[in-house]
C-alpha positions as CSV (number, residue, x, y, z in Angstrom):
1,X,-7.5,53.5,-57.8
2,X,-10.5,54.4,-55.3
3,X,-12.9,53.5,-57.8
4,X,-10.9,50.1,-58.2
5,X,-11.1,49.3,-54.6
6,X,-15.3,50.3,-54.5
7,X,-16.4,48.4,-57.4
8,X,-14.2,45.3,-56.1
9,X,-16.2,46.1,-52.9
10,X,-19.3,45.7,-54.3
11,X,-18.5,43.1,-56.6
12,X,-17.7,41.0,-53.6
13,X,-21.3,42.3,-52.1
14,X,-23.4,41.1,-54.7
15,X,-21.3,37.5,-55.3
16,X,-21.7,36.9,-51.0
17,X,-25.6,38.4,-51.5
18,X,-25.8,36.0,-54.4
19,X,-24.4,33.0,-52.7
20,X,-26.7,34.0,-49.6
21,X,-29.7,33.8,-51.8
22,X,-29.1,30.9,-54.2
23,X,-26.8,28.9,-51.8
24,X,-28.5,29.2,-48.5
25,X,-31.5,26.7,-48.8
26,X,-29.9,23.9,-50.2
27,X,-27.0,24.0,-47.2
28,X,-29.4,24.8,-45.0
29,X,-31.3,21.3,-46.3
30,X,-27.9,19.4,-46.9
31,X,-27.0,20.1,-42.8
32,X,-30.5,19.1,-42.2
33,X,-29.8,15.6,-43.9
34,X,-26.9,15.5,-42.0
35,X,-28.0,15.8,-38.8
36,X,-30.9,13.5,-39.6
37,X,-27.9,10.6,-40.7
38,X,-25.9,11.6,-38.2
39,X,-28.3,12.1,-35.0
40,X,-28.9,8.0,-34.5
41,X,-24.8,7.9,-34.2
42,X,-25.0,10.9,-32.0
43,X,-27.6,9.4,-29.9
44,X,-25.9,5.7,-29.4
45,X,-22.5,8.0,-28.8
46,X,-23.7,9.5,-26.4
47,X,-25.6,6.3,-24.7
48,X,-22.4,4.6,-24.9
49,X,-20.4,7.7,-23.1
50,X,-23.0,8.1,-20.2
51,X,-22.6,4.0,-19.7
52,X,-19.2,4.2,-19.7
53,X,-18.9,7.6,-17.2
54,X,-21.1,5.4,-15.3
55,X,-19.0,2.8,-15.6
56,X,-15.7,4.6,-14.4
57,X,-17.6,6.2,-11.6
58,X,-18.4,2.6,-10.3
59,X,-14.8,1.5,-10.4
60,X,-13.5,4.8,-8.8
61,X,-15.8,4.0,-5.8
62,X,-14.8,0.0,-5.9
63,X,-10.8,1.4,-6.0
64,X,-11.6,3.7,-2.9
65,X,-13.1,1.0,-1.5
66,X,-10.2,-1.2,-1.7
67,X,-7.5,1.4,-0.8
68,X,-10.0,2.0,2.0
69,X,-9.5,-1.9,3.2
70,X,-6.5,-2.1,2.1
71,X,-5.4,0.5,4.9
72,X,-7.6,-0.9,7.3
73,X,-5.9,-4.6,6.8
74,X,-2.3,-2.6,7.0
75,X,-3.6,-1.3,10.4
76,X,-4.7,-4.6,11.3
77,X,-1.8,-6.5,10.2
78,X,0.6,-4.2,11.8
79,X,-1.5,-4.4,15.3
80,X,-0.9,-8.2,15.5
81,X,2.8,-7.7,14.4
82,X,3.5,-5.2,17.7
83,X,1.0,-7.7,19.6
84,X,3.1,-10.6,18.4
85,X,6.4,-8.7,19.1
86,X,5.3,-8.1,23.0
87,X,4.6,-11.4,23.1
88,X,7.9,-12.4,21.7
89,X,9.6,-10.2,23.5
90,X,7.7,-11.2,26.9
91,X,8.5,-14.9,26.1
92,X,12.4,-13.7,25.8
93,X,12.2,-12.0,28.9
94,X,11.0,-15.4,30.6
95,X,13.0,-17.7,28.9
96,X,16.0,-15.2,29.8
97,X,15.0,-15.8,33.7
98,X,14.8,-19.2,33.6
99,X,18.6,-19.4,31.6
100,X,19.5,-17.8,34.2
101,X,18.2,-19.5,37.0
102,X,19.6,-23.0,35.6
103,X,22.9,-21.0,35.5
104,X,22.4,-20.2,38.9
105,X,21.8,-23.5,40.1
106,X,24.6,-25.0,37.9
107,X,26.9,-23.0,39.5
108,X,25.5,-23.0,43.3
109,X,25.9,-27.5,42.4
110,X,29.1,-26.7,41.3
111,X,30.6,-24.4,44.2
112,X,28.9,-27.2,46.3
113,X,31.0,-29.9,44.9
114,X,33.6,-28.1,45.3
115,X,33.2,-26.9,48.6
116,X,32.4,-30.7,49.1
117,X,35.5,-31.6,47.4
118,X,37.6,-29.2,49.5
119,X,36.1,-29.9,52.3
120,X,37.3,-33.6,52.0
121,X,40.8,-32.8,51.2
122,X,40.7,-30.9,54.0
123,X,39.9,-33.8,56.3
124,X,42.0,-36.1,54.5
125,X,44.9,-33.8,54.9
126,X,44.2,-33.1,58.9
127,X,43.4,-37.2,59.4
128,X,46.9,-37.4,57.7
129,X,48.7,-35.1,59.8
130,X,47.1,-36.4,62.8
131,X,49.7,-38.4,65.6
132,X,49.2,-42.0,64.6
133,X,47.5,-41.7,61.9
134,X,48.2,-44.4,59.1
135,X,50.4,-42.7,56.7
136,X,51.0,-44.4,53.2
């Protein structure tokens, strides 16, 4: 069974010694055609990869660059909304004081005309209640 086992050994030797010796040249030459065919694709491939790396790096930067002003316009933007709040806010406060102002003066006219009012009743009512005074 040893002796089995050797000369299947060696069998396999001499076929892999005999495929390195007859086979080698004319794969060695077929890769070389290969590569030959195959190194104008390679070359264009890999043209077309660097232009297109080349490419993506351009639009990474231009995407930076817009997220970049796209922050700095959301800055911006949300300055002039508190500026323009203030202001609102500011022209609340000012229209506030001048409702209440014209309240103010509404109501000091109206206790005037009242006071006025009154204060002819008043003398209507002594004038009527005075000795010989014309009573109706």
């Amino acid at each position: 069974m040893e002796s089995d086992s050797i000369i299947v050994w060696v069998n396999l030797l001499i076929v892999v010694l005999l495929l390195a010796k007859f086979a080698a040249k004319p794969f060695m030459d077929f890769l070389k055609r290969h590569k030959k065919v195959r190194s104008p694709e390679l070359s264009r491939l890999e043209t077309e990869k660097e232009k297109i790396s080349g490419e993506l790096d351009k639009t990474m930067r231009t995407i930076n660059e817009k997220k970049s002003l796209l922050s700095d316009t959301e800055e911006n933007i949300t300055r002039q909304g508190e500026i323009i709040k203030a202001g609102i806010i500011k022209e609340a406060g000012i229209e506030s004081k001048l409702i209440l102002e014209k309240a103010k003066q509404e109501a000091e006219k109206e206790i005037k005309r009242a006071t006025e009012k009154l204060r002819t009743e008043v003398i209507d009512e002594v004038f009527d209640k005075l000795p010989g005074a014309k009573q109706e």
